[in-house]
Each structure stands twice: as structure tokens, then as C-alpha cells.
ROSE-4610 file (N, C-alpha, C; in Angstrom, 1 decimal, always signed):
// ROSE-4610
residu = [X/X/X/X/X/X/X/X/X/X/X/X/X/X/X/X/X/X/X/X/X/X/X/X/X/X/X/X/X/X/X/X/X/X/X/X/X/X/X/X/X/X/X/X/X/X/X/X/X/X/X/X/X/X/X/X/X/X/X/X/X/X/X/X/X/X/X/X/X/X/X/X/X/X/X/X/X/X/X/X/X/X/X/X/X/X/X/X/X/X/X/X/X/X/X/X/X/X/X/X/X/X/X/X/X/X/X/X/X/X/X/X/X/X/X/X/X/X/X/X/X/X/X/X/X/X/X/X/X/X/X/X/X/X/X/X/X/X/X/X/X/X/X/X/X/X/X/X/X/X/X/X/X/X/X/X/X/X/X/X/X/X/X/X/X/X/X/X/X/X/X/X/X/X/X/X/X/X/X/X/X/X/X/X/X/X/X/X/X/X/X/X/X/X/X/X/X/X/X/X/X/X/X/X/X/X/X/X/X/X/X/X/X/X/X/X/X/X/X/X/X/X/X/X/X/X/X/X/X/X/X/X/X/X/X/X/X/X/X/X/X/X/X/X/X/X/X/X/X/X/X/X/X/X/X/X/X/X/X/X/X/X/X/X/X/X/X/X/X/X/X/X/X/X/X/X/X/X/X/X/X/X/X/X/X/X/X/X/X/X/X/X/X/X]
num = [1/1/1/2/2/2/3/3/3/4/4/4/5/5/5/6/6/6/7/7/7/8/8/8/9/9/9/10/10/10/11/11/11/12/12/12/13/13/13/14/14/14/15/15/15/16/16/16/17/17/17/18/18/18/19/19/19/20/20/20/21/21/21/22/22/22/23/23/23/24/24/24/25/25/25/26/26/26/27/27/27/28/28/28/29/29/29/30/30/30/31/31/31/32/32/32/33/33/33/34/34/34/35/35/35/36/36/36/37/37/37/38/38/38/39/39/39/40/40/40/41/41/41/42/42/42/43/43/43/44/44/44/45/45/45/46/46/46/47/47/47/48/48/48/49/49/49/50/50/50/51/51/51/52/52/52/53/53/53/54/54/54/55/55/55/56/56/56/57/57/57/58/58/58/59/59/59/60/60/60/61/61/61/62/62/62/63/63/63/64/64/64/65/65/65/66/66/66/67/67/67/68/68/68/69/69/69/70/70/70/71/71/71/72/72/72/73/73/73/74/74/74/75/75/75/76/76/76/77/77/77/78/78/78/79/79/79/80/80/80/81/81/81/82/82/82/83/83/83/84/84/84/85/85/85/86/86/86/87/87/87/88/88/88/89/89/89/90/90/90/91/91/91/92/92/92/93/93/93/94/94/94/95/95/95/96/96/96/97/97/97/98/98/98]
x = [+112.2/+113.5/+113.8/+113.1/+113.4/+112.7/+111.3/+110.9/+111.1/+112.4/+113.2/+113.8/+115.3/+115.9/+115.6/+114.5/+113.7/+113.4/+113.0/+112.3/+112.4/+114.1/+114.4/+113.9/+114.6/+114.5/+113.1/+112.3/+110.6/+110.0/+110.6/+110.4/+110.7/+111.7/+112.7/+111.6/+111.5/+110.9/+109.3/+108.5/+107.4/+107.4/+108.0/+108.2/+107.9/+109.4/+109.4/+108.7/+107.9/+106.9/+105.6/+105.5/+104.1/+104.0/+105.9/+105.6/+105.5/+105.9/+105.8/+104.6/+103.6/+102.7/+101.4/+102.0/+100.4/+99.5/+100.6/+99.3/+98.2/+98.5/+98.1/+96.7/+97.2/+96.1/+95.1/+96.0/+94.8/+93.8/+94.6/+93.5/+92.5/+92.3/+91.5/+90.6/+91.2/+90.7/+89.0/+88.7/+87.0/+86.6/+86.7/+86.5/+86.7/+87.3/+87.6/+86.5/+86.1/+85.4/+84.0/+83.5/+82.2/+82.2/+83.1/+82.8/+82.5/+82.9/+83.0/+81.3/+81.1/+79.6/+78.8/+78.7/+78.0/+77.8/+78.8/+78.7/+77.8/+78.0/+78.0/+76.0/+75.8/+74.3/+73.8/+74.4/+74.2/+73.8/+74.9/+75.0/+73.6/+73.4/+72.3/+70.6/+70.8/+69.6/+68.9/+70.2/+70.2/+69.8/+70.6/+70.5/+68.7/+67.8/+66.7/+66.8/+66.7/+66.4/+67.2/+68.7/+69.0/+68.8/+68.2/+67.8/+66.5/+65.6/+64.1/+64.8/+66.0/+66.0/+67.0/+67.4/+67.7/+67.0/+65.7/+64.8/+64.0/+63.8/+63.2/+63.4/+65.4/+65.5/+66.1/+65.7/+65.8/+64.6/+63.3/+62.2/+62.7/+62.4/+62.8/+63.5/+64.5/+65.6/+64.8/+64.3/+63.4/+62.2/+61.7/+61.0/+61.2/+62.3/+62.6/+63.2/+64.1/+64.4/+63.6/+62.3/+61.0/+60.4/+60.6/+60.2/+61.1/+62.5/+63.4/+63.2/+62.5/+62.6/+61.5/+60.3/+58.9/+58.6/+58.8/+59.2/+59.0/+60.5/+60.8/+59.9/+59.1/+58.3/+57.0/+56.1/+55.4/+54.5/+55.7/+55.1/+54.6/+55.6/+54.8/+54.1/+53.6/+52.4/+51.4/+51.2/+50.3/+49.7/+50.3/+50.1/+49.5/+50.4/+50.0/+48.3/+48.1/+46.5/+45.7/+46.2/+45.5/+45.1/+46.0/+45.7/+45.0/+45.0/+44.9/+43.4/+42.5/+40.7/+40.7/+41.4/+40.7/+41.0/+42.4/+42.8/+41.7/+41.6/+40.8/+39.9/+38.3/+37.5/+37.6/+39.1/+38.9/+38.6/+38.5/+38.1/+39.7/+40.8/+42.3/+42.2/+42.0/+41.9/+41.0/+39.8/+38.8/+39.0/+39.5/+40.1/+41.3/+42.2/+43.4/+42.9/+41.9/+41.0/+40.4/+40.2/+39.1/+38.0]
y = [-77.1/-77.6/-78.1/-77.2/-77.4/-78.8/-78.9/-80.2/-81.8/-81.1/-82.7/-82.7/-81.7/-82.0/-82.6/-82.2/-82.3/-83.8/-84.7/-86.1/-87.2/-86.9/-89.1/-88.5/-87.5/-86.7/-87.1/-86.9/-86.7/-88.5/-89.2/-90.6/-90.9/-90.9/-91.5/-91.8/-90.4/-89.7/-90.3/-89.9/-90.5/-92.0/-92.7/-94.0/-94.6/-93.9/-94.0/-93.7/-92.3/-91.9/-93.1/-93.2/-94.2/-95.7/-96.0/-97.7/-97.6/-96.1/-96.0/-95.4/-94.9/-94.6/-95.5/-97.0/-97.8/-98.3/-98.8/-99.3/-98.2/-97.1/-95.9/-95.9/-96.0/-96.0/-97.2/-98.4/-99.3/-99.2/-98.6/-98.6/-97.2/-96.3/-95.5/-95.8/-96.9/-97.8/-97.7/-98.3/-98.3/-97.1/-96.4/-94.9/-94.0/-94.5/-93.8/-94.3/-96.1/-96.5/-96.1/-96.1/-95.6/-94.1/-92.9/-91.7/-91.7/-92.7/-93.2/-93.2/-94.7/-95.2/-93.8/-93.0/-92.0/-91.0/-90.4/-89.8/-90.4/-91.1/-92.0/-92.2/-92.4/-92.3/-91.2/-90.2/-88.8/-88.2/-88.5/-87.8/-88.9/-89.9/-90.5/-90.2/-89.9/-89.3/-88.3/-86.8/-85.7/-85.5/-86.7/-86.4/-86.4/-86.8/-86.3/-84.5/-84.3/-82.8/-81.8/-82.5/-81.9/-81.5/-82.6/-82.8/-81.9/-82.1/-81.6/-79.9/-79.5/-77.8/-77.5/-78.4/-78.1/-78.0/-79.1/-78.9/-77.2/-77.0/-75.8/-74.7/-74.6/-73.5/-73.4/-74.8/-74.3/-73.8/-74.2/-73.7/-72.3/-71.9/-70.4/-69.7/-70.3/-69.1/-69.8/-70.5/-70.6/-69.5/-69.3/-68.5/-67.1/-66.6/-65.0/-65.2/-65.9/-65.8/-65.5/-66.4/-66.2/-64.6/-64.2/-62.8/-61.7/-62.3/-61.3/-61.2/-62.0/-62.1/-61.1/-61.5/-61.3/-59.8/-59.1/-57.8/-56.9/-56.6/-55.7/-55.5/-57.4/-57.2/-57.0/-56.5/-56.0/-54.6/-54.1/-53.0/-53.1/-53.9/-54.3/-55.0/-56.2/-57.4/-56.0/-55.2/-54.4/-53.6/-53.4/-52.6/-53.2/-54.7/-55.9/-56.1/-55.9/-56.6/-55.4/-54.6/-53.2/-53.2/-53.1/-52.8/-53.9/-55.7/-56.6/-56.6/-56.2/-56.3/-55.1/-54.1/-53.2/-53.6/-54.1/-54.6/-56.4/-56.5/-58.1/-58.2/-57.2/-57.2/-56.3/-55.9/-55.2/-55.3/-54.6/-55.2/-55.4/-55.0/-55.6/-56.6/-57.5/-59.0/-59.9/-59.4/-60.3/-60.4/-59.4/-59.9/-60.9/-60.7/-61.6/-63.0/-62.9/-64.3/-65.0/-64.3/-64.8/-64.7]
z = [-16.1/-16.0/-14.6/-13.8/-12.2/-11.7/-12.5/-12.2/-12.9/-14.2/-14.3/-13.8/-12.9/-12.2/-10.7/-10.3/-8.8/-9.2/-10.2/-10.3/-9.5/-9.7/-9.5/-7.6/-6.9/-5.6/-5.5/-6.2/-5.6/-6.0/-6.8/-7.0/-5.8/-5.2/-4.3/-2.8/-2.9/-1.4/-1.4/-2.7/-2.5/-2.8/-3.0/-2.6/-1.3/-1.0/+0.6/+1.2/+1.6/+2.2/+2.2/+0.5/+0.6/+0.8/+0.8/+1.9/+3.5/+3.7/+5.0/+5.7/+4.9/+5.5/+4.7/+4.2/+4.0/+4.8/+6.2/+7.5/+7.8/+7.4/+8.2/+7.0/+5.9/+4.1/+4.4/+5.2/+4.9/+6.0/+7.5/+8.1/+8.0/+6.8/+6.2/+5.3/+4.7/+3.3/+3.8/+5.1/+5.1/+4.6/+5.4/+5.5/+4.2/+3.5/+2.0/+0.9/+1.6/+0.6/+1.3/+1.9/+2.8/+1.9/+2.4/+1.5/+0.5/-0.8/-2.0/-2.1/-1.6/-1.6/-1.1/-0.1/+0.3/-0.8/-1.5/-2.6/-3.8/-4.1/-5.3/-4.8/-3.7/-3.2/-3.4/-2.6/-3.0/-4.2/-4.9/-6.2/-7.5/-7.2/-7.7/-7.3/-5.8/-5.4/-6.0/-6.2/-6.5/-8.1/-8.6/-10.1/-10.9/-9.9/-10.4/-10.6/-9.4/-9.0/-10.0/-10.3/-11.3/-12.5/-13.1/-14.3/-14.6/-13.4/-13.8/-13.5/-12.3/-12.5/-13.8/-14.5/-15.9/-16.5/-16.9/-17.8/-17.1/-16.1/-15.7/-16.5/-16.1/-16.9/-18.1/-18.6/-20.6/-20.8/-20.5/-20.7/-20.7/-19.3/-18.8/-19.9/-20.5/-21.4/-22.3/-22.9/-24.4/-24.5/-23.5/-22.9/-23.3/-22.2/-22.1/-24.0/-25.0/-25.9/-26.8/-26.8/-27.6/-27.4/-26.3/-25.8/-26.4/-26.5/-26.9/-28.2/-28.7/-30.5/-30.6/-30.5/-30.4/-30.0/-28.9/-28.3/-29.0/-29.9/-30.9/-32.1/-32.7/-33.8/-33.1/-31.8/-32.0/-32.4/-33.0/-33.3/-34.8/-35.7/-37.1/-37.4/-35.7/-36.1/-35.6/-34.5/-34.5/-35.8/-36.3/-37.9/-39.2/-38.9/-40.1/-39.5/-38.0/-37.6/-37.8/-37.7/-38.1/-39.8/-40.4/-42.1/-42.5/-42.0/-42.7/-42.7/-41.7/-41.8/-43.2/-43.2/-44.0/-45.3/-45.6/-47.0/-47.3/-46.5/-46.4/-47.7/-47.5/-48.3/-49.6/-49.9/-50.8/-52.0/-53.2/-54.8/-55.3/-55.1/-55.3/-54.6/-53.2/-53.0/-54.0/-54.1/-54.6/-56.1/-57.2/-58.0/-57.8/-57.1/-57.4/-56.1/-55.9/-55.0/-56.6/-57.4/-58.5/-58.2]
């Protein structure tokens, strides 16, 4: 509420303020657009580096994720590698081998 009643007040003022301080904007204007361009260099330079330390670390967490899965089941692939040579040649495989 305070800031509809404050409006036409703060129209008014920043009006005035900003015809009166444009010589001051335009003689910045280089200098704003120079920062502009410098950034804009910047941030195109960098955007390799960024990319390849994102690709880095999705690997990385596809990685530690694969491990978090994996972890817990090796106690049942150890057991499956264990039983599977002795069940392998049995006469219950080679019947149901034909």
C-alpha cells in the first residue's frame, strides 16, 4: 500500500533525477559499454573451461553413483561367483542344457 501511495512521488523524482543527471550517463556510456564488451569476452573465453569442468564432474557423480549402487551388491555377486563354477557342470544343468 505504501508503495502505491509513494508512486506518482518516486515517478516524479526519478524523472527529474534522470534528466538531470544524463550528461553525467552519457559521459559513462564508453565505459559502461567497454565493461559490457570485457564481460561478454570473458564470459566466452571461460565458457570452454566451464563446460569441460561440468563434463568432469558428471562423470565423477556417474561414477561415485555407479559405486553407490554396486557397493552394497557385492556381497551377493561374491556368492553368485562362488556357487556358479560348482552349479555350472552339474547333472541338474546338463539335463535342462539337453
Amino acid at each position: 500500500m505504501f508503495y502505491l501511495l509513494t508512486l506518482p512521488f518516486r515517478i516524479f523524482f526519478g524523472l527529474l533525477f534522470g534528466i538531470i543527471f544524463l550528461p553525467f550517463a552519457i559521459l559513462f556510456l564508453p565505459f559502461m559499454l567497454l565493461r559490457i564488451a570485457l564481460k561478454a569476452v570473458f564470459g566466452l573465453v571461460m565458457l570452454p573451461f566451464a563446460l569441460l569442468i561440468g563434463f568432469v564432474g558428471l562423470a565423477i557423480a556417474l561414477l561415485a553413483l555407479s559405486f553407490a549402487v554396486l557397493i552394497p551388491l557385492l556381497p551377493s555377486i561374491a556368492i553368485a561367483i562362488c556357487v556358479w563354477p560348482l552349479t555350472r557342470n552339474s547333472r541338474a544343468a546338463t539335463v535342462v542344457r539337453g
